[in-house]
C-alpha positions as CSV (number, residue, x, y, z in Angstrom):
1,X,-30.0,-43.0,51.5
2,X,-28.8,-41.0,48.6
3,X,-31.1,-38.6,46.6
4,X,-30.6,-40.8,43.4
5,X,-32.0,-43.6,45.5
6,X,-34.7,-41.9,47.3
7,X,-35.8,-40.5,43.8
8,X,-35.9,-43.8,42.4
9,X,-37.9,-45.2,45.6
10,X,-40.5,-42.3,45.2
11,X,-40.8,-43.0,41.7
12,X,-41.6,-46.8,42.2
13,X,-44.3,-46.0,44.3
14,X,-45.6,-43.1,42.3
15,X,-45.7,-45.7,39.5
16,X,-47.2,-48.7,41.4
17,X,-50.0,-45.6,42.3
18,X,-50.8,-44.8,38.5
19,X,-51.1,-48.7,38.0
20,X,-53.7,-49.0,40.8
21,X,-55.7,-45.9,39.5
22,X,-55.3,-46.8,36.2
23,X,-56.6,-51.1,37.4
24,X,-59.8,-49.1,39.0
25,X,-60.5,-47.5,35.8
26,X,-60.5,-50.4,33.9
27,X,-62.2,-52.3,36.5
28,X,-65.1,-49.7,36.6
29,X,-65.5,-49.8,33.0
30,X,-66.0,-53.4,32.4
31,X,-68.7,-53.3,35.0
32,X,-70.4,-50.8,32.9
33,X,-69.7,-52.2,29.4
34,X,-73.1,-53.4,27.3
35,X,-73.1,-57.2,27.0
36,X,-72.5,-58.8,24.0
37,X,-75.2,-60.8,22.9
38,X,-73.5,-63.0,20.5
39,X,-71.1,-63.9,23.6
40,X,-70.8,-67.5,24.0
41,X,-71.1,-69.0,27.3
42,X,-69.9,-71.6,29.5
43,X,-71.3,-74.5,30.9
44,X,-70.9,-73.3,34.5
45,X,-72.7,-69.8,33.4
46,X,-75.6,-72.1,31.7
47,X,-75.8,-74.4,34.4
48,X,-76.3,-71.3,37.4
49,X,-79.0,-69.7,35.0
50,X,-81.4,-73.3,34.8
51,X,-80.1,-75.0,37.7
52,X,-78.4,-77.7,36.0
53,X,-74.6,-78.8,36.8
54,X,-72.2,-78.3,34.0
55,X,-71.5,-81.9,34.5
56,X,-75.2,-82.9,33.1
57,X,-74.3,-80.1,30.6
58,X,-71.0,-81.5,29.1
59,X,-72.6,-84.7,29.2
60,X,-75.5,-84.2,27.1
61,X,-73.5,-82.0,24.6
62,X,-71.2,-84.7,24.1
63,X,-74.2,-87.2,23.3
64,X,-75.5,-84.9,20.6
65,X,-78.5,-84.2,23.0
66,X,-78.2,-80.5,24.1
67,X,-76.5,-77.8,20.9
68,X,-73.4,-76.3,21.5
69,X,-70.5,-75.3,19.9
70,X,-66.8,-77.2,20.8
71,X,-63.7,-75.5,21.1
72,X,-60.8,-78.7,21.9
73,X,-62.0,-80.0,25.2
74,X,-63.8,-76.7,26.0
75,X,-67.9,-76.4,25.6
76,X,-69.6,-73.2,24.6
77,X,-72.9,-72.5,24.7
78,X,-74.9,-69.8,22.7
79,X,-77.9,-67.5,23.6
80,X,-80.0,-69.7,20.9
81,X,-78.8,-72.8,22.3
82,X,-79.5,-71.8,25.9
83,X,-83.2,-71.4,24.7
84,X,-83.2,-74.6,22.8
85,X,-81.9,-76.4,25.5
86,X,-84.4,-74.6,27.5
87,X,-87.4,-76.1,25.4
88,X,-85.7,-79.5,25.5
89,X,-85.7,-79.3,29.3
90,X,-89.2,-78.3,29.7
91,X,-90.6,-81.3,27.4
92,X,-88.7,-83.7,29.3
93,X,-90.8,-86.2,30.9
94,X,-89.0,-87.3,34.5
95,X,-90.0,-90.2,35.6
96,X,-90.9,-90.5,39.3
97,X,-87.8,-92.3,41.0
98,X,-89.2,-92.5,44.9
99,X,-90.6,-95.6,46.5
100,X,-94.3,-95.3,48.3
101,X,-94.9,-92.5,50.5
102,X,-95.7,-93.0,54.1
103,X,-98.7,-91.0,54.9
């Protein structure tokens, strides 16, 4: 192999080194970045924090039951209207859906 090649080898994988150390970097700082609060999340990050499926989510969005914000087919979902949905939630009456209990 030539110098000129063996140069340019060398300098391919000093590069492809920087852009690794330079990934980490970035990596480690989002982990440590403040939150924004005003962030606006999904229906899948709603639906992990009260143990409801997006699906249900979406759903009662689109019915005008639960407050959101729409962005095309995409459904956003605020700190304020995680709370109120919240409250919603909690004054929900569920009616019991089981047959008699054996005893």
């Amino acid at each position: 192999m030539s110098t000129s090649a063996l140069d340019s080898v060398y300098g391919g994988v000093a590069l492809a080194a920087s852009i690794r150390e330079l990934a980490s970097a970035v990596r480690a700082l989002a982990e440590h970045a403040a939150r924004d609060p005003d962030a606006l999340l999904t229906a899948e990050d709603v639906g992990a924090l009260l143990g409801l499926s997006p699906r249900t989510l979406k759903d009662r969005a689109a019915a005008g039951v639960f407050p959101h914000r729409r962005f095309g087919k995409h459904y956003r979902f605020s700190r304020e209207d995680v709370a109120e949905i919240v409250q919603l939630t909690k004054s929900e009456v569920r009616p019991y859906r089981g047959g008699m209990r054996a005893a």
